[in-house]
C-alpha positions as CSV (number, residue, x, y, z in Angstrom):
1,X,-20.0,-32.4,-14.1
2,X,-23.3,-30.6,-13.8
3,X,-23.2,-27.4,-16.1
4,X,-22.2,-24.3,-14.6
5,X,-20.5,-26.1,-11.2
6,X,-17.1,-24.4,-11.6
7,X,-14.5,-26.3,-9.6
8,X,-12.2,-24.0,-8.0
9,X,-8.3,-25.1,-7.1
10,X,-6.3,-23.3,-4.7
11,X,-3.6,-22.6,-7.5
12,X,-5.9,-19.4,-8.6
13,X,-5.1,-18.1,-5.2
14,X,-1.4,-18.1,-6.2
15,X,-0.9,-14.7,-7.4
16,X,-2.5,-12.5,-4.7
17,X,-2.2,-15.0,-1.9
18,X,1.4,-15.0,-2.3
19,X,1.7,-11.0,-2.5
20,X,0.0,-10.9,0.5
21,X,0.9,-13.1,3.0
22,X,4.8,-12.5,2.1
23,X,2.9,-8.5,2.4
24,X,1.3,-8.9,5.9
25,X,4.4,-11.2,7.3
26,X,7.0,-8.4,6.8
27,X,4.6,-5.5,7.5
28,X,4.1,-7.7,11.2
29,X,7.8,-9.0,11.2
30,X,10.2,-5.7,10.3
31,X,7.7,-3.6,11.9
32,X,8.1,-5.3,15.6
33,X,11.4,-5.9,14.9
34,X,11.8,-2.0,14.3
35,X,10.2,-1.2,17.4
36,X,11.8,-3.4,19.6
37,X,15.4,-2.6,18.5
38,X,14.5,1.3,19.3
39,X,13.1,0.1,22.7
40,X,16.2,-1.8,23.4
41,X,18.2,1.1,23.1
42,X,16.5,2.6,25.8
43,X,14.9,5.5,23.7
44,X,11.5,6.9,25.2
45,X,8.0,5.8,24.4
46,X,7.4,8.7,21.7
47,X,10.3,8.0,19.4
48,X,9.6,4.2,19.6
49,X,6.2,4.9,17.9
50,X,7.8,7.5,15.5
51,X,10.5,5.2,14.1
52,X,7.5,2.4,14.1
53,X,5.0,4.4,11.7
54,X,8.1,5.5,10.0
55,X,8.7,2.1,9.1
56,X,5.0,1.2,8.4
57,X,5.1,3.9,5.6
58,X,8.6,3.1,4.5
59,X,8.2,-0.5,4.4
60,X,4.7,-0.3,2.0
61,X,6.4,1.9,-0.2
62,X,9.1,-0.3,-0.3
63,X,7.2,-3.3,-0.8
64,X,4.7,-2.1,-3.7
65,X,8.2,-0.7,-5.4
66,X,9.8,-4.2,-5.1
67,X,7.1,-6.0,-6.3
68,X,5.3,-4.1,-8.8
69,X,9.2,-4.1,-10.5
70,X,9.9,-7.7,-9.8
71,X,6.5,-9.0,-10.9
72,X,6.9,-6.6,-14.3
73,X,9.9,-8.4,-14.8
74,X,8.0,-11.4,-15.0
75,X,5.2,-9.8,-17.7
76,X,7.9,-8.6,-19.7
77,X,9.3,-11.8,-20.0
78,X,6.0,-14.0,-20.5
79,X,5.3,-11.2,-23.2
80,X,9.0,-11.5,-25.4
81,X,8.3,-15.1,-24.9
82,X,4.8,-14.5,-26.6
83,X,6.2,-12.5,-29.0
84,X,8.3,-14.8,-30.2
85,X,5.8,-17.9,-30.1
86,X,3.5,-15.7,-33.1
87,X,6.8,-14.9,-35.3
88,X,7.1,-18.6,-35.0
89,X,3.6,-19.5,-35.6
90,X,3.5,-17.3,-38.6
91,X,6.9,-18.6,-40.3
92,X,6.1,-22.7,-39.5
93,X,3.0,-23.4,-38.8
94,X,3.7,-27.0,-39.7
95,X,6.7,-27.2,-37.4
96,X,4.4,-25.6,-34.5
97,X,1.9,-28.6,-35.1
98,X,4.2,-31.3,-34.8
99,X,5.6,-29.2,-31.7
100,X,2.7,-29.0,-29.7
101,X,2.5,-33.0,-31.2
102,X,5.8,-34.0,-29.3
103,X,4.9,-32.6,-26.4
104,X,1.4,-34.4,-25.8
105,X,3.2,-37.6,-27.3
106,X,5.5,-37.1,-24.0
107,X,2.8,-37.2,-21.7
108,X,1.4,-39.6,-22.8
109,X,-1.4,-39.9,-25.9
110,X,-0.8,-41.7,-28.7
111,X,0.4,-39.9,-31.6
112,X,-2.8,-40.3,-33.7
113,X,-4.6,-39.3,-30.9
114,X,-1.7,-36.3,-30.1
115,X,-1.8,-35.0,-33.3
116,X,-5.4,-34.6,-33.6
117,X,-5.6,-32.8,-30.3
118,X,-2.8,-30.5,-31.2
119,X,-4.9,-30.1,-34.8
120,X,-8.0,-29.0,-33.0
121,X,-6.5,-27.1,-30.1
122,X,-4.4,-24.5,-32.9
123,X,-7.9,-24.3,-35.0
124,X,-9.3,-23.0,-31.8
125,X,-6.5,-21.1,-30.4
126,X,-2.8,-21.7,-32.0
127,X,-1.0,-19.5,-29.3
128,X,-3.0,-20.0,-26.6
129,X,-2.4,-23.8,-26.9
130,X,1.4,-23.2,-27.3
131,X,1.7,-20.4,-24.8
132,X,0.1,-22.9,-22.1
133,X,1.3,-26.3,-23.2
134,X,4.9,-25.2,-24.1
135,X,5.6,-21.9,-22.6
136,X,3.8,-22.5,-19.0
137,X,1.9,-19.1,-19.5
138,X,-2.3,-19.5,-18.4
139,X,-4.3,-17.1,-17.6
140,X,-4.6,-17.9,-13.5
141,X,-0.4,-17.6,-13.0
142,X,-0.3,-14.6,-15.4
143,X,2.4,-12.0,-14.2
144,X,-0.3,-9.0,-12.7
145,X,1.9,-6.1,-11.5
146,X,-0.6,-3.8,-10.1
147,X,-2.5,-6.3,-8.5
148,X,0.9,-7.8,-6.9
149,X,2.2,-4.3,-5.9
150,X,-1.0,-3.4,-3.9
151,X,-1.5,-6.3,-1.9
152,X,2.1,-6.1,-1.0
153,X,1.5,-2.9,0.0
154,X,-2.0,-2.9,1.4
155,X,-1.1,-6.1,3.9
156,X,2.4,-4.7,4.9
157,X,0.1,-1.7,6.6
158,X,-2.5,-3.9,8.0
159,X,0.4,-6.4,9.4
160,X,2.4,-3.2,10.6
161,X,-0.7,-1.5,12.1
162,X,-0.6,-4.4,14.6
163,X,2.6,-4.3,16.7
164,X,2.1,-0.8,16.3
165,X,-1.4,-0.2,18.4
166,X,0.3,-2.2,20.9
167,X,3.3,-0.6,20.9
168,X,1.0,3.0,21.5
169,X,-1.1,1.3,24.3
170,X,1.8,-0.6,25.9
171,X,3.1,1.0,29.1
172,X,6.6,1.9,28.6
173,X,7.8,-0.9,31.0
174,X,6.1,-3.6,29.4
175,X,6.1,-2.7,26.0
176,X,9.1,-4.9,25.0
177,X,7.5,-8.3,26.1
178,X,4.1,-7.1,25.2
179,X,5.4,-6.3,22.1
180,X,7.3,-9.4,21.2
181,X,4.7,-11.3,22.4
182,X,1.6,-9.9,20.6
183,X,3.9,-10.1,17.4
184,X,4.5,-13.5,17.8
185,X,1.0,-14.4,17.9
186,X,0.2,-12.8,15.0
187,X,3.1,-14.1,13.0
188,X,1.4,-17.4,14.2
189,X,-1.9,-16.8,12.9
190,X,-1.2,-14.9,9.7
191,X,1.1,-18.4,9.4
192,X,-2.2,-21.3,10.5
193,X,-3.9,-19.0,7.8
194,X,-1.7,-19.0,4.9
195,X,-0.9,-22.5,5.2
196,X,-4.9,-23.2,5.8
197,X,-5.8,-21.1,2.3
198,X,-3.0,-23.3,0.5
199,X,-3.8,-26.5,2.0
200,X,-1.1,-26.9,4.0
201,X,-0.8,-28.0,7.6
202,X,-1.7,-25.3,9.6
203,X,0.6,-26.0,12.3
204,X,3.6,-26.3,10.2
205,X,3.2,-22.9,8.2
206,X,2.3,-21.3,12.0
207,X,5.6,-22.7,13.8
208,X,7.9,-22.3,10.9
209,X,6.9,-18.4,10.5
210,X,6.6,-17.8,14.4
211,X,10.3,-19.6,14.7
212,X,11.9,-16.9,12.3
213,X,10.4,-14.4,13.7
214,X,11.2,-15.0,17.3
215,X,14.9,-15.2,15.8
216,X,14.8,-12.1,13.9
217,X,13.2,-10.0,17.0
218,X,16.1,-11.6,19.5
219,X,18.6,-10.3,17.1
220,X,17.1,-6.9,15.9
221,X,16.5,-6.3,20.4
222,X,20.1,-7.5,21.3
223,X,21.6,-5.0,18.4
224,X,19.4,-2.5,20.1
225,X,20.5,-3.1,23.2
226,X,24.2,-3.5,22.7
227,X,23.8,0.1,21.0
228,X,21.7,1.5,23.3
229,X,24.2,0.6,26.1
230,X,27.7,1.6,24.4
231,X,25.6,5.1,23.9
């Protein structure tokens, strides 16, 4: 490999891609979902958009709080289990060696060759060679809270902000089937795209996300409805 061509995989797309496409999905999803349950139950055209950018806000919030704690919870874990890998460094580093020894044995160098490998990898970095090699922990799936809670947040509006400019240009007659409709094809294309950025089949990731989202708008609508029509 020519020096300075940097290969790049679409695992270091992991921690934000994830954050946002699960962000931009439910902004899309609960936020047409919202709209058309209010619809259903027959309320007019100004509440409908109220309850919608009620969610929008709601729903960000929610996501950047669910993440940023859920993703922290991750950190704090990878940390205790860093913690723990130094006190254990520092009381055996002998035992550490013949550790991180076993574990390349396992896949597959010969112990000579594992041994020296483990020797030169803890000269060079002892816990960053145990915190990769037996703990899982690099640099590219590292636990970022911040970074996790903000795309949540950030796509949820940009997905919500869709159904809802439709919603407020919809004529009130139409705006359930334009609604469901416009919602769908998003849900499709945020789907083709995800599954495109992790090299996945672009038509599977768009027909499994637009399937569960036709499901969950048919049921959120009928619950409207059946409300709407007791009241």
């Amino acid at each position: 490999m020519a020096a300075g061509n940097v290969e790049r995989h679409r695992t270091q797309r992991i921690g934000w891609l994830r954050a946002a496409v699960l962000g931009a999905n439910d902004g899309i999803l609960s936020t047409s979902s919202l709209v058309l349950g209010v619809a259903a139950a027959h309320a007019n055209h100004r509440n409908v958009l109220v309850a919608g950018v009620a969610g929008l806000v709601a729903g960000a919030m929610s996501m950047a709080a669910g993440e940023y704690v859920s993703v922290h919870s991750q950190a704090d874990t990878e940390q205790a289990d860093l913690k723990l890998e130094r006190a254990e460094l520092k009381a055996d580093d002998n035992g550490e060696h013949k550790e991180l020894q076993a574990i390349y044995v396992k896949r597959g160098l010969k112990p000579a060759l594992a041994k020296q490998v483990a020797e030169q990898l803890m000269d060079h970095d002892a816990l960053g060679a145990h915190a990769r090699d037996e703990l899982g922990i690099n640099e590219t799936l590292r636990a970022r809270p911040i970074q996790a809670a903000l795309a949540s947040a950030g796509s949820f509006a940009i997905g919500a902000v869709l159904p809802l400019l439709v919603t407020a240009v919809a004529p009130e007659a139409a705006l359930i089937p334009l609604v469901a409709g416009t919602s769908l094809l998003f849900l499709a294309l945020l789907g083709g795209l995800a599954a495109h950025a992790g090299g996945a089949r672009v038509m599977t990731g768009a027909i499994r996300v637009t399937f569960w989202g036709a499901l969950a708008m048919a049921i959120t609508s009928g619950i409207g409805w059946v409300f709407g029509t007791v009241a």
